[in-house]
PyMOL Python script that loads the backbone (N, CA, C, O; Angstrom):
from pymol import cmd

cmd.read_pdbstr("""\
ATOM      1  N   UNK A   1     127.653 113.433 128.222  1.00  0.00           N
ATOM      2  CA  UNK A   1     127.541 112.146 127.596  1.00  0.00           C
ATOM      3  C   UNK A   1     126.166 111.541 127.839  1.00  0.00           C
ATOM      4  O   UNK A   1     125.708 110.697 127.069  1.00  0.00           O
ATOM      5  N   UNK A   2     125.808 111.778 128.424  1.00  0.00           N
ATOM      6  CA  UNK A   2     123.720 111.136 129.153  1.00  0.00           C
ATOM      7  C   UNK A   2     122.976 111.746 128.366  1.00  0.00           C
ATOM      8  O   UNK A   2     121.875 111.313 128.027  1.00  0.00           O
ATOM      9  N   UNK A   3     123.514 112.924 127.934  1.00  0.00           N
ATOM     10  CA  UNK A   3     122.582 113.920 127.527  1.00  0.00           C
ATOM     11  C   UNK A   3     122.644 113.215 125.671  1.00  0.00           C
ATOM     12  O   UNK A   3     121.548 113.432 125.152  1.00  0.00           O
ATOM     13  N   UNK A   4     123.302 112.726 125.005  1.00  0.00           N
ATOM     14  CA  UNK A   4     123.418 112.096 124.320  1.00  0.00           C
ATOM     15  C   UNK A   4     123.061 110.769 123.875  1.00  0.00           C
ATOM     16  O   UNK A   4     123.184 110.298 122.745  1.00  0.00           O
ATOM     17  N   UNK A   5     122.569 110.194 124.996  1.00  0.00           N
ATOM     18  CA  UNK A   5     122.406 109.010 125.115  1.00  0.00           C
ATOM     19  C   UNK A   5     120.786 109.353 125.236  1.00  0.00           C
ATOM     20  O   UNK A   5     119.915 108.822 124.547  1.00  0.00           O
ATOM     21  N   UNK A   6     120.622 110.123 126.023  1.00  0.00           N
ATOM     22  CA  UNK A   6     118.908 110.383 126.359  1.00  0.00           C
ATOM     23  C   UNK A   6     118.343 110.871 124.681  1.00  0.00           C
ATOM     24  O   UNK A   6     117.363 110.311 124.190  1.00  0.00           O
ATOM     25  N   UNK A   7     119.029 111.859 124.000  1.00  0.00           N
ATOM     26  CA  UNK A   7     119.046 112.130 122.616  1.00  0.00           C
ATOM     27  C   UNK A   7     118.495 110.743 121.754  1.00  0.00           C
ATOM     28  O   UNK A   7     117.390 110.630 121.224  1.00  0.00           O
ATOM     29  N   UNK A   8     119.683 109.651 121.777  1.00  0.00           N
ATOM     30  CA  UNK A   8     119.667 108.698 121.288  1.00  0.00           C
ATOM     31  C   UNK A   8     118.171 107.332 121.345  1.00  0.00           C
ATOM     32  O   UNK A   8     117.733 106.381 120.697  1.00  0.00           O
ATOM     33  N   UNK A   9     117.966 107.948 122.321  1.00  0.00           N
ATOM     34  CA  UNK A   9     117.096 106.803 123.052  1.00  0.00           C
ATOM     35  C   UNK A   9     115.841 107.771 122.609  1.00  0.00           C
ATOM     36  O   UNK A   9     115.326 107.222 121.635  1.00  0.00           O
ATOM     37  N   UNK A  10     115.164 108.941 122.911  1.00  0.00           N
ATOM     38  CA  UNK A  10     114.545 109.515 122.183  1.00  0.00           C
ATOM     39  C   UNK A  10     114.146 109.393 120.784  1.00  0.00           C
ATOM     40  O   UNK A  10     112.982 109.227 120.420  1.00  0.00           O
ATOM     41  N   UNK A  11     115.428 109.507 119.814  1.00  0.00           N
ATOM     42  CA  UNK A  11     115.247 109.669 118.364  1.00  0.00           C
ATOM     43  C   UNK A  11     114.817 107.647 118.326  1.00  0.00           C
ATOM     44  O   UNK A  11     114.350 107.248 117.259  1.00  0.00           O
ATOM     45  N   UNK A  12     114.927 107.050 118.970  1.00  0.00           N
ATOM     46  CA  UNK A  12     115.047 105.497 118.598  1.00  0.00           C
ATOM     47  C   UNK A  12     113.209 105.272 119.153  1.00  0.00           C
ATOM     48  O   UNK A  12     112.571 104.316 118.712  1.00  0.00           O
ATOM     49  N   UNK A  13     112.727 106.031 119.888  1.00  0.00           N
ATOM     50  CA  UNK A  13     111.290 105.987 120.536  1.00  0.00           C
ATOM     51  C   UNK A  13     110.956 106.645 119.187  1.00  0.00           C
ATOM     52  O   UNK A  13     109.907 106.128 118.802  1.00  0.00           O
ATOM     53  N   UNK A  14     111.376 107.536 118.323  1.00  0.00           N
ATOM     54  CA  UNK A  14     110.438 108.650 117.491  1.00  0.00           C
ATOM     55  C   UNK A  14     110.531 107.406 116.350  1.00  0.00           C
ATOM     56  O   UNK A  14     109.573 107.137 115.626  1.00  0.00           O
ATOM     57  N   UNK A  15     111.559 106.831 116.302  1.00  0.00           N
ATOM     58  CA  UNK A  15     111.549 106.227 114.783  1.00  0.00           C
ATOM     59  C   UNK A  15     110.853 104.982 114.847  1.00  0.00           C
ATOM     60  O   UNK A  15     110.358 104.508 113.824  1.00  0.00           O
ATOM     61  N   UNK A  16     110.744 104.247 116.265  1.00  0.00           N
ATOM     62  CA  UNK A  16     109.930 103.028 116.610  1.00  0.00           C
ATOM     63  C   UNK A  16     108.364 103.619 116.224  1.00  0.00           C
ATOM     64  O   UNK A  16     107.527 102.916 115.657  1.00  0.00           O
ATOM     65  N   UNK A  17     108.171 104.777 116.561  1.00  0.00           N
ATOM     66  CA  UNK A  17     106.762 104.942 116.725  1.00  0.00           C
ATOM     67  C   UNK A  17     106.248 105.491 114.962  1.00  0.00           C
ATOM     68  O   UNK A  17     105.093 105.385 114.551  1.00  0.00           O
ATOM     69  N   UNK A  18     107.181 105.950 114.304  1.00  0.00           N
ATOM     70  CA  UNK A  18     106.902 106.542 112.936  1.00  0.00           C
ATOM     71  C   UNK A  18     106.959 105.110 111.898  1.00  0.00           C
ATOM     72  O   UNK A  18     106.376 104.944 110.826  1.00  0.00           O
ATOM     73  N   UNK A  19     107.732 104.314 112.521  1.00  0.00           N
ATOM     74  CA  UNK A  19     107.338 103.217 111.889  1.00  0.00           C
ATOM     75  C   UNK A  19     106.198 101.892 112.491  1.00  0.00           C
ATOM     76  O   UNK A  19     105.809 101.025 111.708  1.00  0.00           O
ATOM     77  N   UNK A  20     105.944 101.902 113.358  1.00  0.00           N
ATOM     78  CA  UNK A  20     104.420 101.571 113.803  1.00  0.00           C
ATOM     79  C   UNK A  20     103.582 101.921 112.738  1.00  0.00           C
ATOM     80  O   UNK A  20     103.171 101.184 111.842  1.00  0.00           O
ATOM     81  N   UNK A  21     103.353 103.176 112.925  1.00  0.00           N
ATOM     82  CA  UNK A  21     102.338 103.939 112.355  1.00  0.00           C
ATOM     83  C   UNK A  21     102.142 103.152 110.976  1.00  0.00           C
ATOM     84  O   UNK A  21     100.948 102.989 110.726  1.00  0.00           O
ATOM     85  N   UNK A  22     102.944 102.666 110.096  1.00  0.00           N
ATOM     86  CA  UNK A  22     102.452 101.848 109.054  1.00  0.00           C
ATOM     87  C   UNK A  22     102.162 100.678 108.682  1.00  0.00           C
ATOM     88  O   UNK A  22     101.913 100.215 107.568  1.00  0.00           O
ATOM     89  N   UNK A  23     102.232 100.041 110.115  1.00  0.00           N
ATOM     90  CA  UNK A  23     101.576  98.804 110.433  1.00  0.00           C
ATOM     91  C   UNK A  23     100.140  98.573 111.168  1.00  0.00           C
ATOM     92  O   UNK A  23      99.864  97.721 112.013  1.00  0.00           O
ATOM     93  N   UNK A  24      99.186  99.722 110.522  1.00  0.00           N
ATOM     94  CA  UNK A  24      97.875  99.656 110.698  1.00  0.00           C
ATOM     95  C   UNK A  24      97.445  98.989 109.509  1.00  0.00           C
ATOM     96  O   UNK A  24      97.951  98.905 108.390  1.00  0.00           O
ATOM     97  N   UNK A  25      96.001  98.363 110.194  1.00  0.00           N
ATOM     98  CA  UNK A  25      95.375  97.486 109.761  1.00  0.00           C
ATOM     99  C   UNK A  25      94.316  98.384 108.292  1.00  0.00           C
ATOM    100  O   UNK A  25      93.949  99.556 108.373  1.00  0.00           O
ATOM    101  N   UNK A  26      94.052  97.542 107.195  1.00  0.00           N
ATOM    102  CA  UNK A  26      93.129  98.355 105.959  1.00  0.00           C
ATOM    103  C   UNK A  26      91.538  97.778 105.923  1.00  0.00           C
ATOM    104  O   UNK A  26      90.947  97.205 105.008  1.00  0.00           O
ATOM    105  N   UNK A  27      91.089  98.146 107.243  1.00  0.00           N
ATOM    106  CA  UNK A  27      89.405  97.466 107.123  1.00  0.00           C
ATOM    107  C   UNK A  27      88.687  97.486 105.775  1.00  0.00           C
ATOM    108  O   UNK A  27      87.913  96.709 105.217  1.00  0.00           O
ATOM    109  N   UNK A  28      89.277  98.762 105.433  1.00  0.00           N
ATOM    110  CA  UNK A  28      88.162  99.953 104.629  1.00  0.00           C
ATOM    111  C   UNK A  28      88.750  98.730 103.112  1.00  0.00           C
ATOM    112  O   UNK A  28      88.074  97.940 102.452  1.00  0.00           O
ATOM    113  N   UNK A  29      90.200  99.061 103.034  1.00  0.00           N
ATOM    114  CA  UNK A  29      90.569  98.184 101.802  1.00  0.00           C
ATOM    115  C   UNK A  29      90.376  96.282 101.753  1.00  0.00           C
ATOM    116  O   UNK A  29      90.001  95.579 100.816  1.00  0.00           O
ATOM    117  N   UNK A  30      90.657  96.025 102.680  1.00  0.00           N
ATOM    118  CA  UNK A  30      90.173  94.493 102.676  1.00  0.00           C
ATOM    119  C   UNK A  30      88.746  94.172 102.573  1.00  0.00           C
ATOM    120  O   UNK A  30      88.501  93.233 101.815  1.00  0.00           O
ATOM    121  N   UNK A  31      87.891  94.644 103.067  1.00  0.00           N
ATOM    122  CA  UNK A  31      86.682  94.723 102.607  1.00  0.00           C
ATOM    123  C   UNK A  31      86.101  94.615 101.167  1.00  0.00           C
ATOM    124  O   UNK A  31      85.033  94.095 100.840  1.00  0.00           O
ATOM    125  N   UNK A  32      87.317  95.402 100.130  1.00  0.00           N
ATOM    126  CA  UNK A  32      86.181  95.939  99.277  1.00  0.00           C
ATOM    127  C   UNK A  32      88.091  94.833  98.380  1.00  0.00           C
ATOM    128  O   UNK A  32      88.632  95.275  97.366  1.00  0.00           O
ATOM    129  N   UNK A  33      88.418  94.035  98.839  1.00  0.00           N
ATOM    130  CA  UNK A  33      89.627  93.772  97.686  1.00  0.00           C
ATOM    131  C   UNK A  33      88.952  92.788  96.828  1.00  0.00           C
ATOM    132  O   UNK A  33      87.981  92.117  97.180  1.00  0.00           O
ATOM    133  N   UNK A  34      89.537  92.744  95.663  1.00  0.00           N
ATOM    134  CA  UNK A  34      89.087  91.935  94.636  1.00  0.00           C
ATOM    135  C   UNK A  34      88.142  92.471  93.683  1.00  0.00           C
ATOM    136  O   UNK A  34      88.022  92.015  92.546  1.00  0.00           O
ATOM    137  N   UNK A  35      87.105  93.967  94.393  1.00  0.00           N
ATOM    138  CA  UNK A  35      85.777  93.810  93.769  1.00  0.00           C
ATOM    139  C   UNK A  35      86.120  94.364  92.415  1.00  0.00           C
ATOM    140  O   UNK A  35      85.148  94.234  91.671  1.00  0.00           O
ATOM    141  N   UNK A  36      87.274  95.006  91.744  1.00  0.00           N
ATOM    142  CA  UNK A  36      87.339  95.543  91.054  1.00  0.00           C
ATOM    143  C   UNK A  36      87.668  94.785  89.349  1.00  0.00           C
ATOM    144  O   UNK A  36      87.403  94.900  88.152  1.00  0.00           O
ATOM    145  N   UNK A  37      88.508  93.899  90.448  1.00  0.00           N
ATOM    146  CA  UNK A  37      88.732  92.625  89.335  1.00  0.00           C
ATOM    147  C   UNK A  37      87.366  91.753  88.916  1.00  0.00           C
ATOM    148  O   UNK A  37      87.257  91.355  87.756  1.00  0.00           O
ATOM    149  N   UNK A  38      86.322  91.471  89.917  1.00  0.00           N
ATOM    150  CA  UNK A  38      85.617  91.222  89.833  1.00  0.00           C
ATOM    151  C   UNK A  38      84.073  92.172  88.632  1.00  0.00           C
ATOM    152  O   UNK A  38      83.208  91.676  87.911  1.00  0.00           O
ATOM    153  N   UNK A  39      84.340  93.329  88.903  1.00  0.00           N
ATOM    154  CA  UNK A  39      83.343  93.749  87.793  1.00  0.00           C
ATOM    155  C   UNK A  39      84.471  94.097  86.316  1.00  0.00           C
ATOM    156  O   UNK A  39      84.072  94.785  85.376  1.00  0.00           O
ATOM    157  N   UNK A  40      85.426  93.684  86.344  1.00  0.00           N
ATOM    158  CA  UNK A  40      86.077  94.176  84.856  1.00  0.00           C
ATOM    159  C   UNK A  40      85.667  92.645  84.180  1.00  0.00           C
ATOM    160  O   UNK A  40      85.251  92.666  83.021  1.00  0.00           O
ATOM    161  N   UNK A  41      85.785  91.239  84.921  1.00  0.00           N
ATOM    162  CA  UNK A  41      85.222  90.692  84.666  1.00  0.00           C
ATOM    163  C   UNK A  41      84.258  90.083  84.093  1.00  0.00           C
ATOM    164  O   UNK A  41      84.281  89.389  83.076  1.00  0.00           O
ATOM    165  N   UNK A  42      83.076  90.464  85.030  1.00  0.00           N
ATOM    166  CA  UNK A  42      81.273  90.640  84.493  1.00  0.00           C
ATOM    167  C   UNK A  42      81.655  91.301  83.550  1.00  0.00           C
ATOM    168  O   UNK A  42      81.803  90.678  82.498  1.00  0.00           O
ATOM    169  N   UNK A  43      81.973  92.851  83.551  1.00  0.00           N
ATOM    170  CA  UNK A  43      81.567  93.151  82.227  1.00  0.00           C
ATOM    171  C   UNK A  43      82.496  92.839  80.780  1.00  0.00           C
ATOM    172  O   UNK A  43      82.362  93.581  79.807  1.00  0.00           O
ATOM    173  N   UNK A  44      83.284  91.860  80.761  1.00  0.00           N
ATOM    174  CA  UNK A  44      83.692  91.140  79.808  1.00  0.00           C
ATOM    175  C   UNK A  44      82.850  89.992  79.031  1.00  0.00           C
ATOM    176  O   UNK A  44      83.040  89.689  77.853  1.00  0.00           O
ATOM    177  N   UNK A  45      81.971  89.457  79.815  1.00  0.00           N
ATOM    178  CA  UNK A  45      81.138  89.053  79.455  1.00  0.00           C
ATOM    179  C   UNK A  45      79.705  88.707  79.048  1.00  0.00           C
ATOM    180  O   UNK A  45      78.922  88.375  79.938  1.00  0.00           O
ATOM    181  N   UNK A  46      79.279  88.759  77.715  1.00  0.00           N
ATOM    182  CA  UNK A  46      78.492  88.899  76.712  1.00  0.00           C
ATOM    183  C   UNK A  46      77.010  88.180  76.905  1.00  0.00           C
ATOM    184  O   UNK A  46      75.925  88.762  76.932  1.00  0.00           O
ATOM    185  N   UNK A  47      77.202  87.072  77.003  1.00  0.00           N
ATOM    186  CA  UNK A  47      75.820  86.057  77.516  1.00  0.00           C
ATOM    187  C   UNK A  47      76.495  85.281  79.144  1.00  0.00           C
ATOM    188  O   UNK A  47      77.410  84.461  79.078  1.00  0.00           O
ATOM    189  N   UNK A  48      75.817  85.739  80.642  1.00  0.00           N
ATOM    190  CA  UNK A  48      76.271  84.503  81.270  1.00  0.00           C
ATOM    191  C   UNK A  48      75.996  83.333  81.303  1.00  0.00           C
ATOM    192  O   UNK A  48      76.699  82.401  81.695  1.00  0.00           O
ATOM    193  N   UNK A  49      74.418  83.312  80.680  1.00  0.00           N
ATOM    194  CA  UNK A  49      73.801  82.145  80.357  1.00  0.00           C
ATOM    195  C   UNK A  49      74.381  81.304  79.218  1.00  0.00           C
ATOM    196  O   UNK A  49      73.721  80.296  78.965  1.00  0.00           O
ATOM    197  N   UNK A  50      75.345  81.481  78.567  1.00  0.00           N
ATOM    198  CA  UNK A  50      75.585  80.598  77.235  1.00  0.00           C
ATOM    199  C   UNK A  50      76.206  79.272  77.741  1.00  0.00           C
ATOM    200  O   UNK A  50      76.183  78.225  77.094  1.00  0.00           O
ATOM    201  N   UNK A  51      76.807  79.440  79.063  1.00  0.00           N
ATOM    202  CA  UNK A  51      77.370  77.549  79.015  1.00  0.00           C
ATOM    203  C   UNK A  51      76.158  76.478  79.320  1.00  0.00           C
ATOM    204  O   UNK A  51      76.258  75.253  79.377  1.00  0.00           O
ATOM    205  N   UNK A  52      74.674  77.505  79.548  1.00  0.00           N
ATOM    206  CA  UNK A  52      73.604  76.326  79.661  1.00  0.00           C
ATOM    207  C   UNK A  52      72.930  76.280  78.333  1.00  0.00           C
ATOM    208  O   UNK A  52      71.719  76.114  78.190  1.00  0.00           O
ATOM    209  N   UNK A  53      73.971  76.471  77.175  1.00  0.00           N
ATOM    210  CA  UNK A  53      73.069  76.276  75.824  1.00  0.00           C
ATOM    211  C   UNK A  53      73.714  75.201  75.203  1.00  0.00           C
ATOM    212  O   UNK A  53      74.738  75.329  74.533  1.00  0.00           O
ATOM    213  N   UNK A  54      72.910  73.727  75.494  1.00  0.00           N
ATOM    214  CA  UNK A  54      73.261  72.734  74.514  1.00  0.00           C
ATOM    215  C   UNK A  54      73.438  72.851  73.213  1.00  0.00           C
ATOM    216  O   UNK A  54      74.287  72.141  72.674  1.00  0.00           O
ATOM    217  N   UNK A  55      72.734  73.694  72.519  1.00  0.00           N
ATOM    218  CA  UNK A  55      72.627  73.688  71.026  1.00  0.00           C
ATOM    219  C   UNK A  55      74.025  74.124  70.118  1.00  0.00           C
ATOM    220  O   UNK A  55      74.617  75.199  70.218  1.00  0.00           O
ATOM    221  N   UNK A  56      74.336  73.130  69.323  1.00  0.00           N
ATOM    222  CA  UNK A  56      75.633  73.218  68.618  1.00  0.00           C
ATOM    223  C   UNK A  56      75.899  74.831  67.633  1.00  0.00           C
ATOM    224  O   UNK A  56      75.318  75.319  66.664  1.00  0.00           O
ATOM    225  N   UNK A  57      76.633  75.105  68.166  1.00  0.00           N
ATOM    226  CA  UNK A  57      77.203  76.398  67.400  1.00  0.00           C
ATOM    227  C   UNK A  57      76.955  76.638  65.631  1.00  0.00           C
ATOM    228  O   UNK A  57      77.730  76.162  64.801  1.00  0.00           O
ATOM    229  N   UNK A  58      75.885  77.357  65.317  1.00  0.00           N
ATOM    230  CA  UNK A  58      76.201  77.385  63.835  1.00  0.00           C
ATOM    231  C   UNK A  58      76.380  78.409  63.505  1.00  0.00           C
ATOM    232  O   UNK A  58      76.342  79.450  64.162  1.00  0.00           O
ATOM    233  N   UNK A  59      76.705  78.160  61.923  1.00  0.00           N
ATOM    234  CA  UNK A  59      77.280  79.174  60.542  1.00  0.00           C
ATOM    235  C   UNK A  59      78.934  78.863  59.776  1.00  0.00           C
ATOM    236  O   UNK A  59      79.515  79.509  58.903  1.00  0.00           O
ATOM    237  N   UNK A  60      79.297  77.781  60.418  1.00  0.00           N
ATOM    238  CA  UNK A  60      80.206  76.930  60.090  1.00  0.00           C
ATOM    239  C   UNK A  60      80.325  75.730  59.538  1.00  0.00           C
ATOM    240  O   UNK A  60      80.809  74.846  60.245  1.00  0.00           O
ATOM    241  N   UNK A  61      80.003  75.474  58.442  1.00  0.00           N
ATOM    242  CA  UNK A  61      80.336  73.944  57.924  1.00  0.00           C
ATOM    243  C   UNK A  61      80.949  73.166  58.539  1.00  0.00           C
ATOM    244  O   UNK A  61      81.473  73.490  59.604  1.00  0.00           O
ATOM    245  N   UNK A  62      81.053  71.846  57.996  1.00  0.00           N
ATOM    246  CA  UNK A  62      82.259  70.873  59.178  1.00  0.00           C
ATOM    247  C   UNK A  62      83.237  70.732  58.525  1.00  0.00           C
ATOM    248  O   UNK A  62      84.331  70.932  59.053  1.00  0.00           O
ATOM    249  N   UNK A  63      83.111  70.220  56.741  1.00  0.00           N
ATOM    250  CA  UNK A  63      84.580  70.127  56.442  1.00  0.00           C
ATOM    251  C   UNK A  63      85.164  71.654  56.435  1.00  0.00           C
ATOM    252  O   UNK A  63      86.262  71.686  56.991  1.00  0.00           O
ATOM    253  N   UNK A  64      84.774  72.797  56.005  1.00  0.00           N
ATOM    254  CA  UNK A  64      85.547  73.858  56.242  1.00  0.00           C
ATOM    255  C   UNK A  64      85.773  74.289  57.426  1.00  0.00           C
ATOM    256  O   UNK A  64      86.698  75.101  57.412  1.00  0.00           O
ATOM    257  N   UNK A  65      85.092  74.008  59.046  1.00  0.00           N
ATOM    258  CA  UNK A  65      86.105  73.929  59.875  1.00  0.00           C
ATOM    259  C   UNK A  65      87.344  72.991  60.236  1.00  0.00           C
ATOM    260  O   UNK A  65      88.323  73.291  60.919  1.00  0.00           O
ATOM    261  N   UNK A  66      87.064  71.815  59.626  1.00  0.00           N
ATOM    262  CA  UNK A  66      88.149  71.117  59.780  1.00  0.00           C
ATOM    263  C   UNK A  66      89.335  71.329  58.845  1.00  0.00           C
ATOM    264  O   UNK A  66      90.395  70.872  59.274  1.00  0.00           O
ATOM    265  N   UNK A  67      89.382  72.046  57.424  1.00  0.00           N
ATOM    266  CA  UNK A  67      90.142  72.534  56.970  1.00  0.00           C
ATOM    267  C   UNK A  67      90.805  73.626  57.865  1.00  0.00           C
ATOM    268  O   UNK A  67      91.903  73.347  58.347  1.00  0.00           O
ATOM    269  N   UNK A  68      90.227  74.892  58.148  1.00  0.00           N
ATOM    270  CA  UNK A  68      90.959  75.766  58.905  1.00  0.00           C
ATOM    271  C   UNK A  68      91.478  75.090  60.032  1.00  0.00           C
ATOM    272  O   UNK A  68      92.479  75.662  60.463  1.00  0.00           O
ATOM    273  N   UNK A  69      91.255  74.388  60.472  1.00  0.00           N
ATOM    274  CA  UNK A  69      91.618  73.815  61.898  1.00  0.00           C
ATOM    275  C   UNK A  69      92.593  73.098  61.778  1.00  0.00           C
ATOM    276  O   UNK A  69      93.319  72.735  62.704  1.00  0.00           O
ATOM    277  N   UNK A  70      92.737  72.758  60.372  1.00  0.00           N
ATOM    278  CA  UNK A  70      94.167  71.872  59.878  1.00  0.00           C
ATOM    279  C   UNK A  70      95.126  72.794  59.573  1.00  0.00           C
ATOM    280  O   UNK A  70      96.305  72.771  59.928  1.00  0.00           O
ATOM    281  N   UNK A  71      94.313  73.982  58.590  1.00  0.00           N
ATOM    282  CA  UNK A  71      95.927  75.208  58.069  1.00  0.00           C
ATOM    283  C   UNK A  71      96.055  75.689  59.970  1.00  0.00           C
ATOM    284  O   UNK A  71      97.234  75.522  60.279  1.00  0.00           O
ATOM    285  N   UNK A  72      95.448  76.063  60.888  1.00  0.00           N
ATOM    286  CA  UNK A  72      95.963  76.479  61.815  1.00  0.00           C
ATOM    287  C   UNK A  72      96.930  75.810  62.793  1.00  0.00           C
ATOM    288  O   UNK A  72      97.697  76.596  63.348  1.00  0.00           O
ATOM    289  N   UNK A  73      97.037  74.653  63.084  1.00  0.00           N
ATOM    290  CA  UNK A  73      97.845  73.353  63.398  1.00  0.00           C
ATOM    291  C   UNK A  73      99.219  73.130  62.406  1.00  0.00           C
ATOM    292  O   UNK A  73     100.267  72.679  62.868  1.00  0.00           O
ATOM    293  N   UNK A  74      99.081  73.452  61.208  1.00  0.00           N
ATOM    294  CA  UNK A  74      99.920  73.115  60.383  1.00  0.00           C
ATOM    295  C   UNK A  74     100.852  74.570  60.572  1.00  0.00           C
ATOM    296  O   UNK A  74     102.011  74.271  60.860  1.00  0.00           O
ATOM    297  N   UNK A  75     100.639  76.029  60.484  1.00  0.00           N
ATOM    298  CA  UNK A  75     101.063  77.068  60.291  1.00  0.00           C
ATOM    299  C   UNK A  75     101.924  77.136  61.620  1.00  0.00           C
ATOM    300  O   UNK A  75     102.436  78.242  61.795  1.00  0.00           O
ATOM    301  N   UNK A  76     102.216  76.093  62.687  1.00  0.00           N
ATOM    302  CA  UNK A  76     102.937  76.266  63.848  1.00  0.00           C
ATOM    303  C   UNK A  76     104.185  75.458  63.192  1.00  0.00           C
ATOM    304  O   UNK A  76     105.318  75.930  63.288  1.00  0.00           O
ATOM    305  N   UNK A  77     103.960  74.280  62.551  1.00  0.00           N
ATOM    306  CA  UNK A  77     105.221  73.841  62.091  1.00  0.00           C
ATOM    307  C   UNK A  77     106.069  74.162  60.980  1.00  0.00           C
ATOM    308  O   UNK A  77     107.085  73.528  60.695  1.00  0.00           O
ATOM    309  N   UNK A  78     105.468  75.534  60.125  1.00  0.00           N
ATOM    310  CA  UNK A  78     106.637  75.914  59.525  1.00  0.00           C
ATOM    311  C   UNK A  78     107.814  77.311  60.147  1.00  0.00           C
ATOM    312  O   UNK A  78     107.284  78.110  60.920  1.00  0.00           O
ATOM    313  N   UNK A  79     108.716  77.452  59.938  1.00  0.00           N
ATOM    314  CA  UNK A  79     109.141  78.296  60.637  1.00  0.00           C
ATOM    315  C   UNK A  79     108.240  79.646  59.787  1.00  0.00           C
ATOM    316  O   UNK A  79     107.425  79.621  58.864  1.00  0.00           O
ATOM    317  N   UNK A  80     108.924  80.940  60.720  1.00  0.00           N
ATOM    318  CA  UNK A  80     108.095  82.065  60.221  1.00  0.00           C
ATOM    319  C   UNK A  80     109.350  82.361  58.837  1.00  0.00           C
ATOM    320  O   UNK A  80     110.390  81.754  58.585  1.00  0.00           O
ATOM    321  N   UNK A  81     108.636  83.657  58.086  1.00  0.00           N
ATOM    322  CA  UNK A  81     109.590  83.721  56.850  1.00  0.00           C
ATOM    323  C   UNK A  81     110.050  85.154  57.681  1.00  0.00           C
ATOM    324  O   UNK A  81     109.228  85.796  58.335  1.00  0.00           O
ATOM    325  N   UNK A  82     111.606  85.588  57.544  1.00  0.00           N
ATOM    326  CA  UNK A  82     112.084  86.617  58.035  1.00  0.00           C
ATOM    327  C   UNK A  82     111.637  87.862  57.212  1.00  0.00           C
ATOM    328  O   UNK A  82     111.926  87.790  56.018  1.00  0.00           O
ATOM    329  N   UNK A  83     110.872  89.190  57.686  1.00  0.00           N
ATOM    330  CA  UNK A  83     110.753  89.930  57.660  1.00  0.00           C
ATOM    331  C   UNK A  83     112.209  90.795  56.667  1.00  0.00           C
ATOM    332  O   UNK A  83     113.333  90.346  56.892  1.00  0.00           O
ATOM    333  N   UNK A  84     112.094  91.836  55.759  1.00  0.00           N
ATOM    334  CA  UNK A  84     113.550  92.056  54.798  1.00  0.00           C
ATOM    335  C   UNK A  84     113.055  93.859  55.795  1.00  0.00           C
ATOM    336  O   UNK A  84     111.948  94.394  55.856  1.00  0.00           O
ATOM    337  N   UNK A  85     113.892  94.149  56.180  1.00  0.00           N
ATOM    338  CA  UNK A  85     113.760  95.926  56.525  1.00  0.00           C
ATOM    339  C   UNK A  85     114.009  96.468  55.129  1.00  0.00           C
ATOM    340  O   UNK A  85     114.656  96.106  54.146  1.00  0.00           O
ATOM    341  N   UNK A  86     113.020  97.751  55.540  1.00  0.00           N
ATOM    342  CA  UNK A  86     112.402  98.851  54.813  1.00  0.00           C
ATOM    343  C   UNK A  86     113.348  99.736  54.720  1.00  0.00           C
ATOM    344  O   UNK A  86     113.112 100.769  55.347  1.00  0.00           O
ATOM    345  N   UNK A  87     114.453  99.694  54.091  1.00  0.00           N
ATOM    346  CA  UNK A  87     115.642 101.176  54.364  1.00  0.00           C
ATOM    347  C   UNK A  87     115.912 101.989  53.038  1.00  0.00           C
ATOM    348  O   UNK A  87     116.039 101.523  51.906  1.00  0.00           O
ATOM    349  N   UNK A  88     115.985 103.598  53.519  1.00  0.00           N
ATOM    350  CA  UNK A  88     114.976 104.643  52.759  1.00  0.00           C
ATOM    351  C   UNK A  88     116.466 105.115  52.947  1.00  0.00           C
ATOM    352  O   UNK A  88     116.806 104.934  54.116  1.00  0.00           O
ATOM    353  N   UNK A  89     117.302 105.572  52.300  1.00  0.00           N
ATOM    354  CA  UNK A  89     118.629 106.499  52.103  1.00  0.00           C
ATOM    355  C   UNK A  89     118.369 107.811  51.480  1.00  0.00           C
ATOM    356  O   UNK A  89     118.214 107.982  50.271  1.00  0.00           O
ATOM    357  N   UNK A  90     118.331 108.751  52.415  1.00  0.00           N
ATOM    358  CA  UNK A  90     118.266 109.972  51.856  1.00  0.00           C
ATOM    359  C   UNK A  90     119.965 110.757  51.135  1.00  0.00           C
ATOM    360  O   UNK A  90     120.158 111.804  50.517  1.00  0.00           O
ATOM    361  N   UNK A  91     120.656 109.955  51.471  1.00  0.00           N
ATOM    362  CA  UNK A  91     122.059 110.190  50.997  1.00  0.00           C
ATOM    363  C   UNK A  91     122.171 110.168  49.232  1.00  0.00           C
ATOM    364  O   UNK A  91     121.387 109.517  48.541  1.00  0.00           O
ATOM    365  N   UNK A  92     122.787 110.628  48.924  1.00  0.00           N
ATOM    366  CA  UNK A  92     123.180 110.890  47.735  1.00  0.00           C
ATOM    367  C   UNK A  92     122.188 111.597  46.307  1.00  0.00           C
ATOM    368  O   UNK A  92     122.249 111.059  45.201  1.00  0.00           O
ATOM    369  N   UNK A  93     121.300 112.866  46.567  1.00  0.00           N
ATOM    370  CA  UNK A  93     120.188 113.107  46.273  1.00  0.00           C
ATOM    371  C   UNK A  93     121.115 114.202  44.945  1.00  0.00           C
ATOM    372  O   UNK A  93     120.701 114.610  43.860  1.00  0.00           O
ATOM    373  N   UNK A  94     121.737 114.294  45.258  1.00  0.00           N
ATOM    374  CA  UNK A  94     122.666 115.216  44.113  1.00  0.00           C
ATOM    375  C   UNK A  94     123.051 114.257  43.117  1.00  0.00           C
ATOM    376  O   UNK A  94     123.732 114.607  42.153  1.00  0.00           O
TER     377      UNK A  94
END
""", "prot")
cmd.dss("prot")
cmd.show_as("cartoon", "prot")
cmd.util.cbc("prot")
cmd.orient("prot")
């Protein structure tokens, strides 16, 4: 019966210590976290300098942006029109 118990107490040291083992620390990964998000970022973007450009955006009229800017505002308050399915019956070809 000791000899079982010493067994027990053993396998409970092996499993304390196998699970330790994955409570080490990630120097290597904390170091470097974020950077990846960080260059998908940058390279999403085109000019970084453009929020220091006062100069008003052209090639757009004003009343025809304010038209589109009205059908786009307006196109939320109608409902959508339901889609009719596409159904192709290969049945009855005789």
């Amino acid at each position: 019966m000791a000899i079982t118990t010493q067994y027990k107490a053993m396998a409970r040291a092996a499993l304390a210590g196998t699970l330790l083992c994955g409570c080490s620390t990630t120097p290597r990964f904390n170091e470097h976290f974020g950077q990846s998000v960080r260059a998908n970022v940058s390279a999403q973007v085109l000019d970084p300098a453009a929020a220091a450009n006062t100069n008003p955006a052209a090639g757009m009229e004003g009343a025809a942006a304010a038209i589109a800017h009205e059908r786009y505002q307006n196109s939320f308050k109608e409902p959508e029109k339901p889609v009719r399915p596409l159904v192709i019956s290969g049945a009855g070809s005789n």
